[in-house]
Structure formats: C-alpha cells, structure tokens
N, C-alpha and C positions, 0 to 999 in steps of 0.2 A: 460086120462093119455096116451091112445095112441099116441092121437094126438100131443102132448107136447111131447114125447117121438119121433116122428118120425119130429119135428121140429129139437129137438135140434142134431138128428144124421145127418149130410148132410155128403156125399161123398166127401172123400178132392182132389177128379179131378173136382168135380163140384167148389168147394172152391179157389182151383188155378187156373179155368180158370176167374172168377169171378174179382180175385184180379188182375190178367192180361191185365182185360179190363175196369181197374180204370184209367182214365188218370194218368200219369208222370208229380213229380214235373219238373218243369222249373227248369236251373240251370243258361243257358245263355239268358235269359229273361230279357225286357225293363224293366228298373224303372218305367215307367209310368203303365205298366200291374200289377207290382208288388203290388203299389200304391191303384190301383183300384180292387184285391183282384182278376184278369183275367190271365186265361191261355196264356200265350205269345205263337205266332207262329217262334219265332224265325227270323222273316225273316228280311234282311237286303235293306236300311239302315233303312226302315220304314217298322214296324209289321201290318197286318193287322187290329188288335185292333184299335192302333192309325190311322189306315188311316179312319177306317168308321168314329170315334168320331174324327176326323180332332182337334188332338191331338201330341204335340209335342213328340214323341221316344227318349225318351231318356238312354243313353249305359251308362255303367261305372258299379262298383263294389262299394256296400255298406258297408261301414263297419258300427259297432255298438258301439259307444264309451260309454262306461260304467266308473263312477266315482267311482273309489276305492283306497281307501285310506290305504297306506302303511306303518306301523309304524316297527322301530327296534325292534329283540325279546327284550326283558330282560334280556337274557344272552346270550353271544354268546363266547363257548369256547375257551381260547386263545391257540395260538399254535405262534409259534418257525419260519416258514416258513412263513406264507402268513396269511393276514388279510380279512377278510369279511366284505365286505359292499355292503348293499342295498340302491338301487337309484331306484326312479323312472322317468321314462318317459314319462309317458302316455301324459301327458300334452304338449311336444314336441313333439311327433309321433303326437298329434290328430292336433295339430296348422298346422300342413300341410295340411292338407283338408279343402276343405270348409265346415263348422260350425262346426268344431268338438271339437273346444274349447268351443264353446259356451254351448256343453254339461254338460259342468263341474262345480262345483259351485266355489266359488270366495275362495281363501286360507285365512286365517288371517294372517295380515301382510305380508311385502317383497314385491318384484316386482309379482311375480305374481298372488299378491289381485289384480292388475289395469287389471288382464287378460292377460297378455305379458308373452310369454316364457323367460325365461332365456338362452340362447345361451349358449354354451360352451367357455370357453376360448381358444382361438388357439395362440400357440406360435407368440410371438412380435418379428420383423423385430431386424437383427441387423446391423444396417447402421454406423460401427464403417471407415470410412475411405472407404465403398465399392464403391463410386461413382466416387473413385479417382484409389484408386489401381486396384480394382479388380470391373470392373463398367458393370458386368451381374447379371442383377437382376434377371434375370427370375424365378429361382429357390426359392426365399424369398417366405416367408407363410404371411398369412394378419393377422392383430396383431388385438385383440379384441375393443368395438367400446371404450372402459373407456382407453386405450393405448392412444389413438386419444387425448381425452378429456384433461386428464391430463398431456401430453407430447406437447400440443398444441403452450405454448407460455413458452418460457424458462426463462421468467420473466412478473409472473404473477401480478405483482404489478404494471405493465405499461398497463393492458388493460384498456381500457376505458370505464367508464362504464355511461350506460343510464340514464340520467338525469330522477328524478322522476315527474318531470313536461312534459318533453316529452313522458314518458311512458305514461302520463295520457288522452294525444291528441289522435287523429288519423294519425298513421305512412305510412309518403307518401312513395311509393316505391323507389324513388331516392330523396338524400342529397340534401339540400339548393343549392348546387353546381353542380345537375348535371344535363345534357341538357338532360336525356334519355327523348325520348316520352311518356315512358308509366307510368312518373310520376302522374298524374293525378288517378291513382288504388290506394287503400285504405286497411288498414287490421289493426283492433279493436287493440291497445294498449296491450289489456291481451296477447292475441294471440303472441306478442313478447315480453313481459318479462315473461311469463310463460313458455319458454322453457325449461330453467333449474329447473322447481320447480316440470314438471309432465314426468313421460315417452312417451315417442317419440312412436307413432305407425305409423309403414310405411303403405302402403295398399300394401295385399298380397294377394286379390283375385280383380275375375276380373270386372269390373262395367259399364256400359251401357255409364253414364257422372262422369264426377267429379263435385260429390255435397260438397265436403268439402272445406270452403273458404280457408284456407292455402294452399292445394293443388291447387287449381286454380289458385292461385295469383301465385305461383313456376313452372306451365306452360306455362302460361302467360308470364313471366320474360322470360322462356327458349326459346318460341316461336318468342316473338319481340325483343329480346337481344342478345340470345347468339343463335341457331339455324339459324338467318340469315346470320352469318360470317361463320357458320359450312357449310351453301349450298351457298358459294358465286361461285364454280363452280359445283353446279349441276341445269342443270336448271330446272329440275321435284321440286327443292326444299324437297327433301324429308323428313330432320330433321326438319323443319319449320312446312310443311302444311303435310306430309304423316302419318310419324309414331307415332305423338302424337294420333293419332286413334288406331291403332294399340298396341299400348301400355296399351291403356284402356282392353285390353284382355293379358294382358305380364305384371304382377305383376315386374320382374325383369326390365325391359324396363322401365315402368314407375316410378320406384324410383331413376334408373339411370336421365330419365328429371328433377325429382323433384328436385334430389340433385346439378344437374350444375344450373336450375332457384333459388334455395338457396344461392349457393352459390355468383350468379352474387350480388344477392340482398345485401350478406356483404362486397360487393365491393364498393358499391355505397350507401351504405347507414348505417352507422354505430349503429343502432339503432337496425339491425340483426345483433345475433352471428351465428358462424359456425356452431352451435352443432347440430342444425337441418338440414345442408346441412352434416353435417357426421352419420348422421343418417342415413339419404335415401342413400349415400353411400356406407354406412358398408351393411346396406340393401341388397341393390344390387349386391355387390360383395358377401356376402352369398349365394343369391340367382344362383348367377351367377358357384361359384365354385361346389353348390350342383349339376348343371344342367350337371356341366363338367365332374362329373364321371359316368353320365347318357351314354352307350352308344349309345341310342336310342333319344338324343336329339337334337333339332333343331339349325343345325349346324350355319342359318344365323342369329337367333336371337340373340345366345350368341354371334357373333362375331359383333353385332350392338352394344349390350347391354358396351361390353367391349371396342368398339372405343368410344363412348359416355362419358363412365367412364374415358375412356384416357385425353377426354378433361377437364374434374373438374380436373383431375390432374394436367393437365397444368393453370389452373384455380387458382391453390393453391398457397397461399404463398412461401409455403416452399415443391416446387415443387421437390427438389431432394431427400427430405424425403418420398413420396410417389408415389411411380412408381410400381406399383401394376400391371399394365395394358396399360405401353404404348408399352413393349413388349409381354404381352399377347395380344394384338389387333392385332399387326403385323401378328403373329402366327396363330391368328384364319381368318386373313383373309386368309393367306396364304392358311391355310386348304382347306377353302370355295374355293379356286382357282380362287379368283378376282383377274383381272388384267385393264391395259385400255381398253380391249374390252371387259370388262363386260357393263352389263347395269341394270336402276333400283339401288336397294336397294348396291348390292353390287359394282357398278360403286361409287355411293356416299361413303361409306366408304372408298374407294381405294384413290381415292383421297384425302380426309379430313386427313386421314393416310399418307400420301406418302409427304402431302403440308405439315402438321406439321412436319413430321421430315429435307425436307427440310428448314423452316425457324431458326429449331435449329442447324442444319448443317450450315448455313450463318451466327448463332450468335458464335457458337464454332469453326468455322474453320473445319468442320469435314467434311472426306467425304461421302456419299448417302450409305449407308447399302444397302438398295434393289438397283441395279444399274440398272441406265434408260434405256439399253441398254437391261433388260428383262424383261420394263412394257409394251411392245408391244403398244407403241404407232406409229399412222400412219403418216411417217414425209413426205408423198408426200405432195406438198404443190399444185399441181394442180387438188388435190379434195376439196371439201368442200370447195368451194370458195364464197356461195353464202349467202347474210343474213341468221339470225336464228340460223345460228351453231358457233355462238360466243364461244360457252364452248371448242369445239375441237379446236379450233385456243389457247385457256386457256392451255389448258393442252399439246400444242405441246411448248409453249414458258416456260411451267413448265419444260419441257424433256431438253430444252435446258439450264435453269438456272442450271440445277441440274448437266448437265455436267459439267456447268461454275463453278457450286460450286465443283468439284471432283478435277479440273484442278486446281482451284486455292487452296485446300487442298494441292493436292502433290507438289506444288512449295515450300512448308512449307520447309524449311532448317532444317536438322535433324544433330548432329555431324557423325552420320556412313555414311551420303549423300558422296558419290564419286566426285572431283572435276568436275566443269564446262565446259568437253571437247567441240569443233566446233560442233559434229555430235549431242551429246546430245543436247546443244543447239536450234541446226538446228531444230532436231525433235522435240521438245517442242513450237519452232516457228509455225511450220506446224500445230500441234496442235491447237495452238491457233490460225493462221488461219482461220483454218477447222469450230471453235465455232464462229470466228466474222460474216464469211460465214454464219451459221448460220442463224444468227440475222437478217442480214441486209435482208437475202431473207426471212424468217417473215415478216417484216416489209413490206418488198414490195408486199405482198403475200397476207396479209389481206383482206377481205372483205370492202368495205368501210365504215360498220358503227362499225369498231375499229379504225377507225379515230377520232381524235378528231372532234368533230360539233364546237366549237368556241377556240377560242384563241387569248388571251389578250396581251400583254405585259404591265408592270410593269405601265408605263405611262399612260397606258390608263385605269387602274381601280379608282376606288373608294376607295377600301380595304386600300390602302397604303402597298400595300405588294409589299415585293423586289423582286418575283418569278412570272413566269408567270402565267395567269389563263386557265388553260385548262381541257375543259368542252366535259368530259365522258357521256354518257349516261348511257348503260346498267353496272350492276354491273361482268358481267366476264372481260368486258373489260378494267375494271378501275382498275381489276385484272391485267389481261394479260398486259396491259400497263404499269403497275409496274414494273412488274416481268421483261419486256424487259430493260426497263431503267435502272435496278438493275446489270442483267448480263453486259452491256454495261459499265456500271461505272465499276466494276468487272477485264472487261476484259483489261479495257484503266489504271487499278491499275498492271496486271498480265504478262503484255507484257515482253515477256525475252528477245525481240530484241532492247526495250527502252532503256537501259544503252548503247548502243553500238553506238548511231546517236544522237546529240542536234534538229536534226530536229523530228526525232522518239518522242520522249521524248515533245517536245511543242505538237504534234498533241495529243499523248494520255494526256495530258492535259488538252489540247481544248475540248477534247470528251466528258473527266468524270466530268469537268465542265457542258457542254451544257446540258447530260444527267441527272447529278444532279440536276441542277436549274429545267428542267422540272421535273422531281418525286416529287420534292420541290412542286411544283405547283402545280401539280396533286394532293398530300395528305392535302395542304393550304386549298384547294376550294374546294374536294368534302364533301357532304354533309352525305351518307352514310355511317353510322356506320359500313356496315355489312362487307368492307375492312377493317377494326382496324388492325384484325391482322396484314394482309400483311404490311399496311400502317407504322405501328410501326420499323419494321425490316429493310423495303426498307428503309425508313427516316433515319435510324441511319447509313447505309452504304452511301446515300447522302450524308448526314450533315459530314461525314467523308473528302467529297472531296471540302468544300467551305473553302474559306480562308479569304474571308471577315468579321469584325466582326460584320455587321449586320444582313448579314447573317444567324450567325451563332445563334447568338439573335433568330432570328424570328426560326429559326427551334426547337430551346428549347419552344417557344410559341407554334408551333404545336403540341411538343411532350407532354405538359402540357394538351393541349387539349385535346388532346386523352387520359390521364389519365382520365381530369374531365368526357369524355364521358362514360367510360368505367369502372372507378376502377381501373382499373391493376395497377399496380407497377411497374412505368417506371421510377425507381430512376439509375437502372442501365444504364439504356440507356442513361440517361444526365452525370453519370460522365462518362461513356466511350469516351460519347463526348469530355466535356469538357478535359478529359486526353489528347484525340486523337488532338484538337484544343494549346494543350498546356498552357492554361488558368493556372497560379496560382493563389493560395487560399486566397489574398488579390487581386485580380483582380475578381474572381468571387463572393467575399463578398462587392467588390463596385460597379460591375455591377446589381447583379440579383435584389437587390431595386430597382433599375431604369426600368428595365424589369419590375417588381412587378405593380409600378407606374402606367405601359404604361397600364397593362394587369393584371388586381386586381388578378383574376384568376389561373394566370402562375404561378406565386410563390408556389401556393397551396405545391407540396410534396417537396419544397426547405425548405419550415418555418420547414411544420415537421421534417425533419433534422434537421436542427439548435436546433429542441426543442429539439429532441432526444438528441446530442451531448451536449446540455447544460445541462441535469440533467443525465450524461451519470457516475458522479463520483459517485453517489450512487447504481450504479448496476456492477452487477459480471462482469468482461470482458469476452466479446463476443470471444468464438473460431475466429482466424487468418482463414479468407476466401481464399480457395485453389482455385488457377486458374486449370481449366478442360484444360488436354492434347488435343492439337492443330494437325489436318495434321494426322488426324487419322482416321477410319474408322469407322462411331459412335457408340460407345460402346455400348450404352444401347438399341441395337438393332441386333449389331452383330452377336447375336445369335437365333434369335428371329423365332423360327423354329423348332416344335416337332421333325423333324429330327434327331435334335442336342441330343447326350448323356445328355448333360443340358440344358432345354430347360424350357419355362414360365410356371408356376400351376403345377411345379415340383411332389409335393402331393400330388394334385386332378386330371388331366388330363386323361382318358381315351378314346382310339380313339374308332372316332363312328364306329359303324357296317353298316352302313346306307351310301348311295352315299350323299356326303357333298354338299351343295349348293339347296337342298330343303328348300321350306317355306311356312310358311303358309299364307304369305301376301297376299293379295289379290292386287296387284300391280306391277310391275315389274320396 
C-alpha cells in the first residue's frame, strides 16, 4: 500500500518539468512528415525528414472536407422584415481544392449527381445599343455560361443540325472543304453529339500530359491553327510551342487554349457546336475574374490568360456581343508594364494586343487607343541591320502603319471640322510627308532577307494569276511586307496635296496601284496560314484600289480562300468590296456563277447567302445593322486602364499588393 500510495503522489514541479520536455505539436510542418506520423523540423524549402528519405516536402494547408448534409428545419418562423434561408456550400468551397470534391458522395438527381458544381448566376450583360452610343465596355459583368447558350442564335430554327449518318462515322477535324493540315486527327462520333446530352467539365487542376482525347484534339487545333497567327511576330513562338506547357500547371490558361482550339474547330467544321468552346470560356473567365480579386495573384498569367480570351473573342461570330476581355487585356497588360521593349512572355502579348487592335482600327477607320508614340519602339534604322532580327524590322513598320492609320482617321470630315485654310493644309502635307519618309527609308533599310527571293510577273507563271508572285520566306516578313504595302496604298488614298495638281493625283494613283497589285501577290501565293489574319485586312484595303474587273474577280477568289482555310466570316469583307467596286446586284448575280464555275470553291459563303436570303420570308426580321462611328479614337479601348474612374472587371478588379510583372514561367 505504501508503495501504490507513494506512486500515485508525484510532485507537480516534477509533473511540469516532465510535460515540458514532451515534444511540441508541429503546426507549420510538411504534409509528407504529417503523412508518415514524424515530427517536422520545420526547416525550409526541404525538412530534414525528407532529405534523409530522399522524399518529396511538400508545403500547403490541409483542409478536411467532411460530408454533411443540410436540410431545412420544419418550421422556420415567419416575420414581417426579412426571410431565412439555408444554402449550402460545402460543395463549392471544396470544388476549389484538389480532391475535395471527390470527398463527397454523389447527390440524387440535378447537376450535381454528375459531380459539377453549380456556379452562381452573375448578372447578364446588357448590350442594348452600347457598342454604338455608349461603346466602354469595361465595366459590364460576364453573364452566366446557359446566357451564352440560349441567347446564342436569335433564330434557332436555322442552325444546322448533324446529320445522323455523319454522327455515326468518325469526325475529321476540318470540312470536306477545308485545306487545314491537321485534317487528318480523328475524334469518335459520341464525343461530338454528346455535348449537349452530358455536362461539360473543364479541367481545374493541374496534370503532367493531357490524357483526355477531346482536350488533345482542342490543343492540337490551337497549336497548328490558331497559335501560329497569334506568334506571327514573335519569334520565341511563345502561344504555339511555350505556354501550352505551362498551362498544363494554369487550370485558367489551359481552358483559355481549349476554348479558342474549340472554337477554330466550329469554324471549320460544322459537325462541332460552340457549347463546348463556351464552356472552356465561361471556364476561364471564372477562373480568371476569381484570380482578380486575389491581391496576391500572378499578375502575368492573368494578363496571358485574358489576351488569349481576347482572341476567341475575335474568334466569335458575333464578336460585338462579347467583349469581355478585349479591353480587360489591354488593362492588364498595361498593369504588367509591357511595352516594345519588353521581352519573353510579355513582348508577345504586347504585340498580339496592340496588332489586333490595329487591324480593327484599319477596318473601322479608328484611330490607335495606345498611341505609337508611347510603345517605345526603336525607329533608328541604323541598328538592327543584320539577318535574324526580322521581327524588330515587323514591329518598326507596325509603328509606322499605326501612325498611317491615326493620320488617315483624323482626315475623316466631321460637320464641326473648321474649313480647309493654306497653313492647315500645308501642315497636314508635311505630315504626311514626314510618314511617306517613313516608309520609303524602311524599305531601303531592311536587311536583305525581307527582300523578296523571287519575283514573277503575271506572264511568267503557270497559276494564271493577274498579280505578281512574290515569294517571302520567313513569316514576320510576309508580315512586315504587308503591313508596308498597306500604309503605302493608305498613304497614295490620303494625300491632301492630290486634289490640288493632275500631275499629284496620276502619281498617287500610279502608287496605290503598283502597291496593291503587289499585296495582291504576296496574299495570292503565299502558302502560310499563319498570315490570315493580316492577309484578310491588307487584301480588302488592296482590292479597294483595283479598277479592273478581273482583277477584282480574282481578289474575291482569294478572299474565298481564306475563308475555306480558316472558317472566318469574310462575308463582310466581299460586300465592302463589291460596294466599294460599285458592282450592282444584277451584275454580281451574273458574275459570281462564273467565278463559281472557274473556282468550284469560291462561291462557298456567296451560295449560303443566297440561301439564307431565299428562305429569309419565314423568319423575324433581322435588327437594321448600325454602321460603327468613323475618325474616332477606338472606343472599346479608350478607356482601357485601371486608372480610369471606369475601368474593365469594374466588380471584380483588386490591385495587386505585389510588384506586377513576376511569374512563374520558367522562360522569359
């Protein structure tokens, strides 16, 4: 009994030194120590634990998702003022982590028995007239993905649907009719008519490869399609061959590719619908506006993620209903503080940025938002003189278009314009001087391999083509030689001293002739897709200055072409034409058969017209299409600048705490 009795009394100084010298839970301790039931040492970036067992350390905070199930009471008193309701979230909060959904067992019925969260609904855009009156979009919210869905064709009785014999094959990537190369790739029948029968899950976390064949096939598309016109002036290539790796760790990044390879594919192949390229859309832009009220978040990824999203935009049909992001892009690169002498990741944006809104500036008459005079490009022309550096020779005759395109904006005649005085005059001459100067010492200033290497005339080919063949090599230069012959035609249209001399007046004729036929030539013959874009834009400002009509023939066969290569909807660009040519609509309904005849091909988006316009008495009539104000300063970018009291992600935007232009690419 003693002894029992002298056990159980101990000293409580002996008791507390005791429990003193118990180790300490870990609080800030590896997962992997955790894992293996071992004290962490805490130590950074690798614990000693994991160094002996040559063991990966891995950091981060666990949560513990628990499945509990929430039901209404049975009675819930009423009252006069305010109502109670219980929601749960668990199921949204846990969807953000990796596997924390998976924790949870599957609901009966609704969307999410398939495992999918449900999103909240965010207020739908309202584009009543704002692209005309009031054309700053920045401030608009993104409207939920079933907005998209159900608002998509304003007469749904005309889409087209999948023959069930072709569902039942295997679907080539591009239509009977289209030249892409990467026709030859395959994707199972189910895979596209099941899109509207199952929900859409993007991928939200991050994966070593893409093993899912639909996602392959939609980076694929982005990679050999649409990504090579996006780096036609970078030459790291970086949307083609860098960031699709990168993305495979960038859940938002990566459904931004999916969703522009999506979308190429319902361009070219009608056998896909949209709803899968508005999926990885709506995706992405969630992804993307969550990230934005992150202050601590990576300032280059989202302004990658959202130039990228800029381009499915432009991508879209009905591109003036969805501008989500082409002045959020602007904005974030702003942030990032890309200019021309960035490099890397954000040189590519700056550009890919700065080149689309120039080609919309050239189609609207608008002039340059960001003005070239603060993209800090370097206009000596006695550096950079030697092969290799094609791209800065690109982006110096970009600086000069973009003047060409400002100048010939403000010549735009407005009724408050003050008359035509000598001195006004004079100075707008010198002006335009000062850009043909320009040009010509470009021209003379080149390297010699933005020379052409061969050069045809008309006589001496095979093709039967009325334009010369002049054969580019590399793809910045097939650029940059565009872009020169563009401003050129441009300038031989904008001359204010031509009304005043008949001899004035034949030369700049002479000019935008000579310059026409060649850009003619240049987009006739080359073979690379990954010019379309420029090629489409430049072409229709040519085709504006020939007077021939065979000419003008053959240039509607290019512009056909490069629909069948591409998809796009260049319906506008042939009736501008034909407007601008003066063609009436019994002269162009007994021409384009003959065209058709010569060039089975060409006709392609002339028939669908026709069809459209022939079954056009059994549908609503189409809203009267507003012409976009001219000689202006491009709206949908004017403001495009957190700066601005209204400024893009109006709701979501919070500025980083962090120095902007970090990343975590492993690339520059």
């Amino acid at each position: 009994m003693a002894t029992k009795s002298a056990v159980s009394t101990v000293p409580s100084d002996i008791a507390t030194a005791a429990a003193a010298a118990r180790p300490k839970r870990v609080r800030t301790g590896c997962l992997t120590c955790r894992e293996r039931h071992l004290k962490c040492d805490e130590g950074l970036p690798d614990c000693q634990n994991c160094k002996k067992s040559n063991r990966e350390c891995k950091r981060g905070v666990r949560l513990n998702f628990i499945d509990t199930t929430i039901k209404n009471p049975p009675i819930t008193p009423p009252t006069e003022e305010w109502d109670v309701v219980f929601q749960d979230e668990s199921r949204e909060i846990a969807s953000e982590y990796r596997g924390g959904l998976s924790r949870y067992t599957a609901l009966e019925g609704g969307a999410e028995a398939e495992g999918n969260v449900v999103l909240k609904d965010e207020p739908p855009f309202d584009f009543s007239d704002a692209m005309i009156q009031t054309p700053v979009l920045a401030h608009q919210q993104l409207p939920a993905p079933q907005t998209y869905l159900q608002n998509m064709d304003p007469y749904p009785g005309t889409a087209q649907r999948v023959p069930d014999q072709a569902q039942e094959q295997h679907q080539r990537h591009g239509s009977a009719n289209s030249d892409t190369t990467f026709s030859g790739h395959t994707l199972g029948a189910a895979s596209v008519s099941s899109f509207s029968k199952q929900t859409l899950t993007p991928p939200s976390e991050t994966r070593e490869t893409l093993t899912d064949p639909e996602e392959l096939l939609f980076m694929q598309v982005f990679v050999e399609e649409v990504g090579i016109w996006m780096d036609s002036m970078d030459p790291y290539k970086h949307f083609s061959r860098l960031l699709p790796f990168d993305s495979l760790g960038e859940p938002m990044l990566l459904n931004a590719f999916l969703a522009c390879g999506a979308r190429h594919l319902t361009l070219v192949n009608p056998a896909y619908q949209e709803d899968k390229a508005l999926h990885y859309y709506d995706s992405a832009t969630r992804l993307l506006l969550r990230q934005l009220q992150n202050p601590y978040r990576d300032t280059v990824i989202c302004a990658t993620t959202a130039t990228i999203l800029n381009v499915y935009e432009i991508m879209s049909e009905r591109a003036l209903q969805r501008m989500n992001h082409i002045a959020g892009a602007r904005a974030l690169i702003k942030e990032c503080g890309w200019n021309a002498n960035s490099v890397g990741i954000g040189a590519a944006c700056f550009w890919l940025n700065v080149g689309l809104e120039l080609l919309s500036c050239l189609h609207f008459n608008w002039q340059v938002a960001w003005s070239p005079d603060d993209w800090g490009v370097d206009m000596d022309f006695s550096r950079e003189t030697g092969s290799g550096r094609e791209e800065i020779w690109t982006h110096r005759i970009m600086w000069i278009l973009a003047r060409v395109a400002n100048f010939r904006s403000s010549t735009t005649p407005r009724p408050t314009d003050p008359p035509q005085d000598h001195m006004r005059l004079q100075s707008r001459y010198e002006e335009w001087k000062r850009l043909k100067d320009w040009c010509d010492a470009w021209d003379n200033s080149v390297p010699r391999t933005m020379q052409p290497l061969g050069h045809l005339f008309p006589f001496q080919q095979t093709s039967k083509s009325l334009f010369p063949e002049v054969w580019l090599i590399k793809r910045a230069t097939v650029v940059a030689r565009m872009f020169y012959h563009t401003a050129m035609c441009l300038l031989a249209q904008t001359n204010p001293m031509m009304a005043s001399s008949q001899q004035d007046m034949q030369e700049m004729q002479e000019m935008q002739m000579q310059h026409a036929r060649e850009l003619c030539g240049i987009v006739a013959h080359v073979k690379d897709r990954g010019v379309a874009s420029v090629a489409l834009r430049s072409l229709a400002h040519a085709g504006e200055c020939l007077v021939s009509r065979a000419e003008q023939e053959e240039v509607i066969t290019i512009v056909n072409k490069i629909h069948k290569e591409t998809g796009w909807r260049i319906q506008f660009v042939i009736d501008g034409l034909i407007k601008t040519w003066g063609w009436n609509d019994q002269q162009q309904q007994q021409q384009m058969p003959t065209i058709m005849a010569q060039h089975p091909n060409t006709g392609q988006s002339y028939q669908f017209q026709q069809q459209t316009n022939g079954t056009a008495t059994s549908l609503p009539p189409a809203p009267p299409a507003k012409s976009m104000p001219s000689g202006v300063v491009n709206p949908m970018l004017a403001r495009a600048d957190f700066g601005n009291a209204v400024h893009p992600y109006q709701n979501y935007y919070v500025a980083p705490n962090h120095p902007v232009g970090q990343t975590q690419f492993n690339h520059y």
